[in-house]
ROVOMI-474785 format. One line per field, with one value per residue (C-alpha): x, y, z; residue number from 1; residue in one letter. Coordinates in Angstrom, 1 decimal. Example, Ala and Ser with C-alpha at 12.3 -4.5 7.8 and 13.67 -1.06 7.14 Angstrom:
<pts>
X = (12.3:13.7)
Y = (-4.5:-1.1)
Z = (7.8:7.1)
resi = (1:2)
resn = (A:S)
</pts>
This chain:
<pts>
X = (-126.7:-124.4:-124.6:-122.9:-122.0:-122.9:-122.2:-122.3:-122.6:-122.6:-126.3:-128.7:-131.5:-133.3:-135.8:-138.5:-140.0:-140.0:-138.0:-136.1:-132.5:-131.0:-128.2:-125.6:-127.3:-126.1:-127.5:-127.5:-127.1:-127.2:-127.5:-127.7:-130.8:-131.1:-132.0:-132.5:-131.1:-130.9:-128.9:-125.3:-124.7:-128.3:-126.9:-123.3:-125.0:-127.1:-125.1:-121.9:-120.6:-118.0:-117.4:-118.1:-117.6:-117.8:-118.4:-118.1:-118.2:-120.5:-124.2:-125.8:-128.6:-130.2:-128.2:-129.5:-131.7:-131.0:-134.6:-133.6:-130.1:-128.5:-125.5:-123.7:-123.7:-120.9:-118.6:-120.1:-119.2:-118.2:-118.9:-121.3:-122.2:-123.6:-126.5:-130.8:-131.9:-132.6:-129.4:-128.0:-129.7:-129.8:-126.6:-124.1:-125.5:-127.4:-125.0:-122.1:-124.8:-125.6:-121.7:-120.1:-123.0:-122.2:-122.4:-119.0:-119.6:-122.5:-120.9:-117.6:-120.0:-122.1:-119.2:-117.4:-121.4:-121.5:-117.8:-118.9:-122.6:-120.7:-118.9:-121.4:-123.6:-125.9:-127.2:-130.4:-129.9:-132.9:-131.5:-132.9:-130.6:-129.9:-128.6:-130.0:-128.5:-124.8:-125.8:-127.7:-124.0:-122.1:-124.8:-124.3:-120.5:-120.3:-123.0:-125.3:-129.0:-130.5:-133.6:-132.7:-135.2:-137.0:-136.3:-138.6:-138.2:-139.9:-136.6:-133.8:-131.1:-128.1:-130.3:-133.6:-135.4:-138.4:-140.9:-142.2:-138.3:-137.9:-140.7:-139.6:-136.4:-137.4:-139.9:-137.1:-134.6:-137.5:-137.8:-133.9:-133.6:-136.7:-135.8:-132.7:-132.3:-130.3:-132.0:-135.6:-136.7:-139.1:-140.6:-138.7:-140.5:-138.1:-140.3:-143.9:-142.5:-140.3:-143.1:-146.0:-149.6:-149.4:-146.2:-147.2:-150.8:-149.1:-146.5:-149.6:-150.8:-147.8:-146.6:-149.8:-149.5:-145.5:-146.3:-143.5:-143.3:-143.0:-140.5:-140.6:-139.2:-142.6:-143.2:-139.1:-139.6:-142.3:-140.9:-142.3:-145.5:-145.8:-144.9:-147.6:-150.1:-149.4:-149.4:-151.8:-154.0:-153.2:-150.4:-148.2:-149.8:-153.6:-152.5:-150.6:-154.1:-156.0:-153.4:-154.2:-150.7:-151.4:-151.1:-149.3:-146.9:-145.9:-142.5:-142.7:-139.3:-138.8:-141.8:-141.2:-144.0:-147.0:-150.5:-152.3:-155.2:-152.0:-150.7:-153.7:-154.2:-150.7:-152.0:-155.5:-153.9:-150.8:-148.6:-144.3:-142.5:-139.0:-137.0:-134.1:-133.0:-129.5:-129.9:-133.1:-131.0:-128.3:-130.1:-132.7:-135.5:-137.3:-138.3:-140.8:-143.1:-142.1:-143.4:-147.3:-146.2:-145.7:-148.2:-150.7:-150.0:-147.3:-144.7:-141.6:-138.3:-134.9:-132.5:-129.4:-130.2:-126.6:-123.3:-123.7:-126.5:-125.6:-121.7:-122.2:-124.0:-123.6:-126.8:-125.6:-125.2:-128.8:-130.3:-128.7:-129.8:-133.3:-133.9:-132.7:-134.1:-137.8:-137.3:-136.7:-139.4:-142.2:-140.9:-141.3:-137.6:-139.9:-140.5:-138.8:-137.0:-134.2:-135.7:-137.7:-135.1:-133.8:-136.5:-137.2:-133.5:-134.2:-137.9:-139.6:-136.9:-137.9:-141.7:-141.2:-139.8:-141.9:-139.0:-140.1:-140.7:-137.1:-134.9:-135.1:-135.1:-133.6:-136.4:-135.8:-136.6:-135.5:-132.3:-129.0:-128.5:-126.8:-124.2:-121.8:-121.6:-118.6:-119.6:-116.1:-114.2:-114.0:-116.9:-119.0:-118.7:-120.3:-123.3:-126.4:-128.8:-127.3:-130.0:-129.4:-125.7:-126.0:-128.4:-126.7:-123.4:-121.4:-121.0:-120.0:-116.7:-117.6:-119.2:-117.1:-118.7:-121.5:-123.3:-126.0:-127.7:-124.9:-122.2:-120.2:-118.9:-117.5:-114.7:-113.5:-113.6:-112.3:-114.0:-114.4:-115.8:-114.7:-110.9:-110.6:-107.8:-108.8:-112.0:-110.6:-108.3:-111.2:-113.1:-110.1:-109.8:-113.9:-112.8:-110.2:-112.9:-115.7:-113.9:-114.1:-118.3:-117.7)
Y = (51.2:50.6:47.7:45.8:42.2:40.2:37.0:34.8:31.1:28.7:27.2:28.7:26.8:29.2:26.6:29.3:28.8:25.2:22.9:25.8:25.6:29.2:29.1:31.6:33.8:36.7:37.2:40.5:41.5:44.6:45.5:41.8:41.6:39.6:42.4:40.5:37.3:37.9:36.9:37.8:40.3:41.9:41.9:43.4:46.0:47.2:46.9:48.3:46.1:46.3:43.1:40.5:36.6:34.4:30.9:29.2:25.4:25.5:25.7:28.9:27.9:28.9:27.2:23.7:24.8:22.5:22.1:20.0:19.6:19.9:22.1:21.3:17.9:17.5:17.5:14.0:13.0:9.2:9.2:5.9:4.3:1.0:1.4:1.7:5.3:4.7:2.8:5.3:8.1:6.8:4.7:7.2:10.5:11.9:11.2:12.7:16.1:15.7:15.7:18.3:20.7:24.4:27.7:27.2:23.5:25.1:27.9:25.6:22.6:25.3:26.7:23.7:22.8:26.1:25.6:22.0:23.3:26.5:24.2:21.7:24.5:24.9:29.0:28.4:25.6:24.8:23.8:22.2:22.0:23.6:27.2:28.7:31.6:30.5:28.6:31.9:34.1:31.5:31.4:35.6:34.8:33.3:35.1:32.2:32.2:30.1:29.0:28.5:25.9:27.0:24.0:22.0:19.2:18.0:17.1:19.2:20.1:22.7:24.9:25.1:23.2:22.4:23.4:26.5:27.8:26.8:28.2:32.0:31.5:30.7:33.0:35.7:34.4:35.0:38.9:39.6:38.2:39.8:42.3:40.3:39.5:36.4:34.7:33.9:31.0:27.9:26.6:22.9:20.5:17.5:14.9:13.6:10.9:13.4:16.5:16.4:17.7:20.9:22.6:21.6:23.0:26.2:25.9:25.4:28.8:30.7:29.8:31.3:34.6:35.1:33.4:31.4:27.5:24.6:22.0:18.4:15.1:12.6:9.2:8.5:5.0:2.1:2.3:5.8:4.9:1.6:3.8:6.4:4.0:2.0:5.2:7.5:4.9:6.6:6.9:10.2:11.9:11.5:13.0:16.3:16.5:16.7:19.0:21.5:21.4:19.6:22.9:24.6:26.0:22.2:20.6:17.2:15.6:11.9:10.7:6.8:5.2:6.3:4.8:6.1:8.2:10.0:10.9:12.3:14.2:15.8:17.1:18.1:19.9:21.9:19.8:20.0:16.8:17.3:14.2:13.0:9.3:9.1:9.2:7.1:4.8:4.9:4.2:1.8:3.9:3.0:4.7:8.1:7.5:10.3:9.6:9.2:12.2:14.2:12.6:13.8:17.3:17.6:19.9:18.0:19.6:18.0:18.1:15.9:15.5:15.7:14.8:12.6:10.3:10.7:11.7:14.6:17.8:16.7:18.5:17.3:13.6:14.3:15.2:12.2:9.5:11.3:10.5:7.5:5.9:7.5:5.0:2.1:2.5:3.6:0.7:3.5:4.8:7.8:8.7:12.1:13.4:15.5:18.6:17.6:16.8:20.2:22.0:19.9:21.2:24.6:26.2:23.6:24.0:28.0:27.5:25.3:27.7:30.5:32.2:31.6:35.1:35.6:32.7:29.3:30.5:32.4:35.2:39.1:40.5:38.1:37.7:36.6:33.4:31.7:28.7:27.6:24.0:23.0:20.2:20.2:17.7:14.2:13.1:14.9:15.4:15.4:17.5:16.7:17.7:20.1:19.1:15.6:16.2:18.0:15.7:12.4:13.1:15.9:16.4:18.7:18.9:20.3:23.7:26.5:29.7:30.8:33.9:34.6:38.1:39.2:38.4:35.6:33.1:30.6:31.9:29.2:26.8:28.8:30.1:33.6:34.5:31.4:30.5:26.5:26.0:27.6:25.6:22.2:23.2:23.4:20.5:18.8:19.5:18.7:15.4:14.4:15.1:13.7:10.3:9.1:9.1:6.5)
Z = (-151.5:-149.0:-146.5:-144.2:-145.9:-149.2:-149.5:-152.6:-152.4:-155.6:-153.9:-151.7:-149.6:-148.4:-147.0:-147.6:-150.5:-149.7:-152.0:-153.6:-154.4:-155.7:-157.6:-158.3:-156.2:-153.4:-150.2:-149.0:-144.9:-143.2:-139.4:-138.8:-141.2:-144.4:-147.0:-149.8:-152.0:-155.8:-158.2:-158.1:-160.8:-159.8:-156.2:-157.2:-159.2:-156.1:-153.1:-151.8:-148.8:-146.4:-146.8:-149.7:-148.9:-152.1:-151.4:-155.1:-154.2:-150.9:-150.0:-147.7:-146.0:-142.4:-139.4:-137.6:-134.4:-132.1:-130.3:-127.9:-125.5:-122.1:-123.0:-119.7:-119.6:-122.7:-119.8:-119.3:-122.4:-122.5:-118.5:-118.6:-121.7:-123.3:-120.5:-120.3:-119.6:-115.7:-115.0:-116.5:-114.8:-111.3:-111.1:-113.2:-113.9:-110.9:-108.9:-110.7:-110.7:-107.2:-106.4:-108.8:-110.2:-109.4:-111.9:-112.6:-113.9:-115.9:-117.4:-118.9:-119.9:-121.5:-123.4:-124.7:-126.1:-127.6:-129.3:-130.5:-132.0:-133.7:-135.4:-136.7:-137.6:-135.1:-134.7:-132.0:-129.4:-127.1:-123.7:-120.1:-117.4:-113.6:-113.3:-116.5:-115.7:-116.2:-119.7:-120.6:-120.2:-121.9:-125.0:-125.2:-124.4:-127.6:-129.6:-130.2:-130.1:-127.3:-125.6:-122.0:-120.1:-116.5:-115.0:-112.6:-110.5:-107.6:-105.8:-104.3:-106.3:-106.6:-108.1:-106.2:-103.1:-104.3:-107.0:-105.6:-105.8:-109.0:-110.9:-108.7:-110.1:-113.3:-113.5:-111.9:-115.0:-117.4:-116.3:-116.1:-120.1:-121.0:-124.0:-125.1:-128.6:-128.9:-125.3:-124.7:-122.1:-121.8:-118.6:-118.6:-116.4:-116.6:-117.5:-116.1:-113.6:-111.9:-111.4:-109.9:-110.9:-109.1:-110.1:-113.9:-113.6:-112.5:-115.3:-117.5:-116.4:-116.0:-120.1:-120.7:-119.1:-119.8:-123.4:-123.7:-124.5:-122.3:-123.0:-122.1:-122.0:-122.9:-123.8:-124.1:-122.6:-122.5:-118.6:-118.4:-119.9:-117.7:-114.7:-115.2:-116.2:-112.4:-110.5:-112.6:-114.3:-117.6:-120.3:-119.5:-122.5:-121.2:-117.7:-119.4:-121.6:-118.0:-116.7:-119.4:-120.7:-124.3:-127.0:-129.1:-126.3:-125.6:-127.0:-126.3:-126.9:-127.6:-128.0:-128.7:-127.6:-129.2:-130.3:-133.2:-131.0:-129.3:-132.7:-133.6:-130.2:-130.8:-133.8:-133.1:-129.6:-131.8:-129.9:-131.6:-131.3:-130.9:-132.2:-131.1:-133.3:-132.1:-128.3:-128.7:-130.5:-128.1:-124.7:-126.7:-125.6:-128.6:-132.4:-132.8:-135.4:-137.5:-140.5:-138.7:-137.1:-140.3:-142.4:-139.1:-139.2:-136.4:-136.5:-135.8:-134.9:-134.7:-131.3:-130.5:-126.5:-124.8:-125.7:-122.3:-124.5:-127.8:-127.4:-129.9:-131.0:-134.0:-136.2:-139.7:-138.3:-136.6:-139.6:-141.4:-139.1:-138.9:-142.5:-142.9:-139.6:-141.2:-144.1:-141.9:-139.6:-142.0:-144.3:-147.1:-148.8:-149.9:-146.3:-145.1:-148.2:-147.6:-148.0:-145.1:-142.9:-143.7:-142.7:-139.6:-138.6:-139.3:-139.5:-137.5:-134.6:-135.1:-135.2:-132.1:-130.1:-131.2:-133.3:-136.6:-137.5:-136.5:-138.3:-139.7:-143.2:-145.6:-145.7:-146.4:-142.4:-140.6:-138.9:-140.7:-138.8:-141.7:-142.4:-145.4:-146.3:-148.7:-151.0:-153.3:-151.2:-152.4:-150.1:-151.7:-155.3:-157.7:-156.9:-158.6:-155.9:-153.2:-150.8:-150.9:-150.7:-147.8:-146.0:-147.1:-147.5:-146.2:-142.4:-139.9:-141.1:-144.4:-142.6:-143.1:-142.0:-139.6:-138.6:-135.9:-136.5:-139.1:-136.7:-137.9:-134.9:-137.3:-140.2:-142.5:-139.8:-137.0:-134.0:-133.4:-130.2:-128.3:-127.0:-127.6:-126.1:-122.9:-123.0:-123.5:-120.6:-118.2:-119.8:-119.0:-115.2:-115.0:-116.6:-113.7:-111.0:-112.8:-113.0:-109.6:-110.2:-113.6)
resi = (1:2:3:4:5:6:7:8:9:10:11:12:13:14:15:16:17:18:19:20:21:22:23:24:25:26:27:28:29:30:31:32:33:34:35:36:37:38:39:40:41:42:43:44:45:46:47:48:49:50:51:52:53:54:55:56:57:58:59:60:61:62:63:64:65:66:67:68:69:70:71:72:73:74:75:76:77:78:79:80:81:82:83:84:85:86:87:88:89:90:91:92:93:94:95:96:97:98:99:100:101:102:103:104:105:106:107:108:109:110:111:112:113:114:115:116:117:118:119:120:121:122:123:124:125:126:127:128:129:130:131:132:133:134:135:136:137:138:139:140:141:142:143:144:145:146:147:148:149:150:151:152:153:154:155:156:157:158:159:160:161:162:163:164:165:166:167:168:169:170:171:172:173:174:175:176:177:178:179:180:181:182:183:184:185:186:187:188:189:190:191:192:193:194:195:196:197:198:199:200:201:202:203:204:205:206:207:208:209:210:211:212:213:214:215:216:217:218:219:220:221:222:223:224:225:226:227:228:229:230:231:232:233:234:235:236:237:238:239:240:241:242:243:244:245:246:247:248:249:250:251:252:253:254:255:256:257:258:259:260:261:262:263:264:265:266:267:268:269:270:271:272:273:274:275:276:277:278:279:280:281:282:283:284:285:286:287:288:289:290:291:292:293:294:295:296:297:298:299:300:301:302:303:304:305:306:307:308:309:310:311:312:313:314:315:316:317:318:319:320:321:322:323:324:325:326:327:328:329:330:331:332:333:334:335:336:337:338:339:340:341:342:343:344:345:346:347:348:349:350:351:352:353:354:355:356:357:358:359:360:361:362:363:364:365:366:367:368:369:370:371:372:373:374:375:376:377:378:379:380:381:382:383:384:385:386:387:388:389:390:391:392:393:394:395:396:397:398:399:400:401:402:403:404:405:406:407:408:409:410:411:412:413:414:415:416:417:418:419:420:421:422:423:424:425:426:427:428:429:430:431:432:433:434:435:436:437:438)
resn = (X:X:X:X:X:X:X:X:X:X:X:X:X:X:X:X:X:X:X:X:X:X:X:X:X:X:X:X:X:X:X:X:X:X:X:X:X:X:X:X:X:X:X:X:X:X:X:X:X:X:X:X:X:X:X:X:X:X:X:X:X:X:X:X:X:X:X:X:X:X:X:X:X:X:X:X:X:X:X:X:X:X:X:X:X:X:X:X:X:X:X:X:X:X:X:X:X:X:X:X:X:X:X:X:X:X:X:X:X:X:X:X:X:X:X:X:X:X:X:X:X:X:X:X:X:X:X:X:X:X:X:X:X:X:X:X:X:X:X:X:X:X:X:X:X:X:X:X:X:X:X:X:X:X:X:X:X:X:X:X:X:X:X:X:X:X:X:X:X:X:X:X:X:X:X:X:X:X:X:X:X:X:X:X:X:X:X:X:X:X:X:X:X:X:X:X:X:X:X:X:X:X:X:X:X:X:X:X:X:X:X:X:X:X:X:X:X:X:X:X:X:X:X:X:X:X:X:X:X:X:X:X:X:X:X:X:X:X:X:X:X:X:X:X:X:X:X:X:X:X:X:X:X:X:X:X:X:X:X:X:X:X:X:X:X:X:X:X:X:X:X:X:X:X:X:X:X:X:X:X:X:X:X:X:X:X:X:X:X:X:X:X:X:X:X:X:X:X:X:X:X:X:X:X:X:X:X:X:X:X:X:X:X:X:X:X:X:X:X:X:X:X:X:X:X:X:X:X:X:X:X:X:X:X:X:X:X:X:X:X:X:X:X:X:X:X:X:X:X:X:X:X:X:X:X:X:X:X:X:X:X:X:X:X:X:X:X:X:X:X:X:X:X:X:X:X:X:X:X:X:X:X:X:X:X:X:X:X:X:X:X:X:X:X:X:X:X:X:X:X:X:X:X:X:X:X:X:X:X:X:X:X:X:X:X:X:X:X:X:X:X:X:X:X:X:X:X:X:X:X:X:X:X:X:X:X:X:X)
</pts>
């Protein structure tokens, strides 16, 4: 039969089955569709591709989704560190947005994120930020898969007046990407303390009849949950369960300060935590519970937040400081093994988002979003157990290849849709302007 591409890789993790590792096996792709993965000689004997990649030291596995980011804001990369999530908001990072955010500062911040998560992997990023639009063209720009956030605020921005403008031109973005293959959308309320009950009861209601998730910063800070309590009389979590918004269309991302009836609401209501260790570590907003989480029946997903929190998009670090923070925290080294942490950074990002059906795994039907992970370097031999290796060990600098739908972006280390040099150029000029705001 003739196809399109094979591509044989001395380990596969194809995450589905869970805790399988393949080896010497062939994965076989056709009209950017995984066909089947069999053993290599089997695989050789029944497919003629155009093109056959052999990988002979390296791991294949579905690439990182990323369930949780602001593309644009790795042009504030480094801009204010070392600082508490509302100094840093209100004193450094508002007012940089409220001075310089236009499409133009969306599109480039949305392009040198897409270069970075390319290269560390990442095939599905989930974003939130202002002007959608422009992160939506530089996602198809460079061929990734995306999520792009419906923002809402209550205050004026760039972007839109006030709620009622933003949910029409979110709602307007949702219908102009509807039928695309690679870009779906979220309704993205910003967080509890900066929209009100009305515009999320009508997100509530809209999520429903466009079906499409809701996505959420919750619970991030004990100043958060202190806030609501003062103004609302209840914990964030108790006032999104009155506003109808607590189910399995929710992503609640952070989620640091939790008590054991909220873990157990989450579950009960379908709720997905998205994680997110390294910027919680970095702005000392506190430690998710993931182990509780997981031992509860949530589905937890795994997102870096923004370069401008956690200074990379780093999914192989995320992953890595994900599992090992679990073992602190539940006091238990047996706590999120690395086949966990794998899936959290792949099918559970997927089920998340609703796109489970269409990546995540390694699964004959789905899409060939796909990564190659060397493990022969020094750092990371010997190989006992590739899963471990690639969890514990290697990093971002040992992938080598990536595909989304068949099309690979990322060849031996090298970029294929994207022009570096142009976009560090512009990342560059943002930099000088940005300054003046540090």
């Amino acid at each position: 039969m003739n196809i399109d591409t094979l591509i044989t890789a001395r380990w596969i993790i194809p995450i589905e089955p869970e805790n399988t590792v393949l080896e010497h096996h062939t994965i076989a792709i056709n009209d950017g569709r995984i066909l089947a993965i069999l053993p290599s000689a089997e695989a050789e004997a029944q497919f003629q591709p155009d093109m056959h990649i052999r990988r002979h030291q390296h791991v294949l596995m579905p690439g990182f989704i990323n369930a949780h980011g602001h593309a644009t804001m790795s042009l504030m990369r480094g801009l204010a560190d070392d600082l508490p999530l509302m100094a840093w908001l209100n004193d450094h990072i508002w007012p940089a947005e409220s001075r310089w955010i236009n499409p133009e500062f969306v599109h480039d911040g949305s392009l040198l994120a897409c270069a970075e998560m390319i290269k560390s992997g990442t095939t599905c990023f989930n974003d939130m930020y202002f002007f959608p639009d422009e992160t939506a063209r530089a996602a198809e720009h460079a061929g990734m898969r995306a999520t792009v956030g419906l923002i809402a605020l209550d205050f004026p921005t760039a972007w839109a007046q006030d709620a009622d403008e933003y949910l029409q031109k979110g709602i307007s973005l949702h219908d102009q990407l509807s039928g695309n293959s690679l870009i779906s959308t979220a309704f993205a309320p910003h967080a509890p303390y900066t929209v009100s009950d009305d515009p999320l009861t009508r997100i509530a209601t809209y999520a429903e009849e466009l079906d499409i998730p809701i996505h959420i910063h919750l619970h991030e800070t004990a100043f958060e949950v202190q806030e609501s309590l003062e103004k609302f009389g209840m914990r964030p979590i108790e006032r999104l369960q009155k506003l109808d918004l607590l189910s399995p269309r929710l992503l609640a991302v952070h989620m640091t300060q939790l008590e054991n009836e909220e873990i157990r609401l989450l579950a009960d209501s379908g709720v997905h935590v998205v994680h997110c260790p390294e910027s919680n570590l970095k702005l000392a907003s506190g430690f998710c519970p993931l182990q509780a989480l997981i031992e509860a029946g949530v589905n937890v997903a795994l997102g870096t937040d923004s370069a401008a929190s956690n200074n990379d998009l780093d999914m192989a670090g995320e992953l890595r400081s994900a599992a090992l923070l679990a073992k602190a925290v539940a006091g238990n080294a047996s706590a999120v093994p690395a086949m966990q942490a794998l899936q959290m950074a792949t099918l559970n990002g997927a089920r998340a988002l609703g796109l489970e059906e269409e990546t995540g795994s390694l699964t004959p039907g789905k899409a060939a979003d796909i990564i190659t992970i060397d493990l022969s370097g020094v750092d990371t031999e010997p190989v006992y157990h590739p899963e471990s290796q690639v969890v514990y060990a290697a990093g971002r600098h040992c992938i080598r290849d990536l595909w989304v739908a068949g099309r690979q972006l990322l060849r031996d280390g090298e970029l294929t849709t994207l022009n570096p040099a142009a976009i560090l150029e512009r990342a560059r000029e943002w930099k000088e302007k940005l300054a003046e705001c540090s």
